[in-house]
N, C-alpha and C positions, 0 to 999 in steps of 0.2 A: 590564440585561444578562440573555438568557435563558440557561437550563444546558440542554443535551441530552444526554441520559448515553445511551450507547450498551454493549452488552452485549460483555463481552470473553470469549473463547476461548481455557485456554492449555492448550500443547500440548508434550506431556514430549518431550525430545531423547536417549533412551537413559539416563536419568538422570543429566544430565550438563549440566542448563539447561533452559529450555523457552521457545519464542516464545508472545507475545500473540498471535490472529488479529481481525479484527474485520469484520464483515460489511460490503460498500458496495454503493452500488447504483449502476452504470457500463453504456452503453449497454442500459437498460431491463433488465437482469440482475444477478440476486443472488449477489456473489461475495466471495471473501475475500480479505483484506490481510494481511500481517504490519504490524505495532505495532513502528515500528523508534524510538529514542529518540538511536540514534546514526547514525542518518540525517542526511544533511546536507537531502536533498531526497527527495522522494516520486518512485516510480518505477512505471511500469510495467510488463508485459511485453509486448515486443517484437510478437513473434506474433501477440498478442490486439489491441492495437492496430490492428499492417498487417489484419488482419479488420473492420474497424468505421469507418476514417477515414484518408484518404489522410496521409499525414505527409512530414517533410523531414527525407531521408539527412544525418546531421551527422558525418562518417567521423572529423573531428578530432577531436570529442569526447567524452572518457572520463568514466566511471562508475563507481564500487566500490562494490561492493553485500559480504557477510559472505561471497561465493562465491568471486566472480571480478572480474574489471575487462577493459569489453567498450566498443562502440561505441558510440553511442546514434541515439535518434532523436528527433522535437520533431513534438510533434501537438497541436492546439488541441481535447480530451474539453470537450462541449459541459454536461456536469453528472457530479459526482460526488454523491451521497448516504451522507452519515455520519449515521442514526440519522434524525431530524427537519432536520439541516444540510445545507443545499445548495449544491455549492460549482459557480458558475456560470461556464463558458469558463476550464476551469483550463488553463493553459500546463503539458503532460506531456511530460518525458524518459521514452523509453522505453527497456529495454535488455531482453538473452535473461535471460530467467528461469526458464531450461530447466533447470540445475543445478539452483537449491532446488527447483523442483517433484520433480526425478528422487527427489534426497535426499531429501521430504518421502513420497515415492511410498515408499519405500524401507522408512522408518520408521511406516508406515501411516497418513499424514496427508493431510488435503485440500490440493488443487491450488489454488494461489493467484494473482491476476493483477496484483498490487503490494506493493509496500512503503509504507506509511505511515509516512514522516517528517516532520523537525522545519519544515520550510517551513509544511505542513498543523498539529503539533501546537503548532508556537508564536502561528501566527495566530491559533487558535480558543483560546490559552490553556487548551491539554491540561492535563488530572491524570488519574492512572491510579491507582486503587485499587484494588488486587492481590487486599487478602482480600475484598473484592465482586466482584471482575471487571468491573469498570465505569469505561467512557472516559467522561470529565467535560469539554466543550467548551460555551466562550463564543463566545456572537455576539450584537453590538450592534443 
């Protein structure tokens, strides 16, 4: 089993909590995710998606992200990259992730373009060490 340890980002919320960020690398750009552990499933946003690959309107179904609960959409992102992990024709719900960016804008933090959840953190048999800052992912 190889380890890929990937470099984590946290980032203070008014002093009142702070998210993980962690860098991925999605249609040939370096961008960031929140480190979500009470995600049910990985998301991404909306917007950034309809920009990069045509996707399918799913009007029925919903999504709860820590913001809001919105529509989604289903796009087949041809690779994500976590660190050395490459996760190939991932099946992506998309939804607006235009609130936490606003909020993140707000509180003077980077623009993010998913959520990383547990779908992602359970496969690869995540561990997250907090006082390293460092994501710990298996692949066979």
């Amino acid at each position: 089993m190889r380890t890929i340890t990937v470099p984590l980002k946290a980032i203070n919320l008014q002093d009142d909590g702070f998210h993980l960020l962690v860098e991925i690398v999605v249609f040939g750009g370096k961008l960031l995710a929140v480190v979500d552990t009470g995600a049910s499933r990985s998301v991404f946003d909306k917007a950034f998606v309809k920009q990069h690959i045509e996707v399918i309107e799913t009007e029925e179904s919903q999504a709860t992200t820590l913001f809001s609960t919105t529509s989604t959409l289903q796009a087949t992102i041809p690779e994500i990259k976590l660190g050395r992990l490459r996760i190939k024709d991932y099946n992506a719900i998309a939804l607006e992730l235009e609130q936490v960016n606003e909020t993140y804008e707000s509180l003077g933090h980077p623009h993010i373009v998913a959520i990383l959840g547990s779908d992602i953190l359970l496969k690869y048999q995540a561990t997250i060490n907090f006082k390293k800052l460092k994501l710990y992912l298996y692949n066979d």
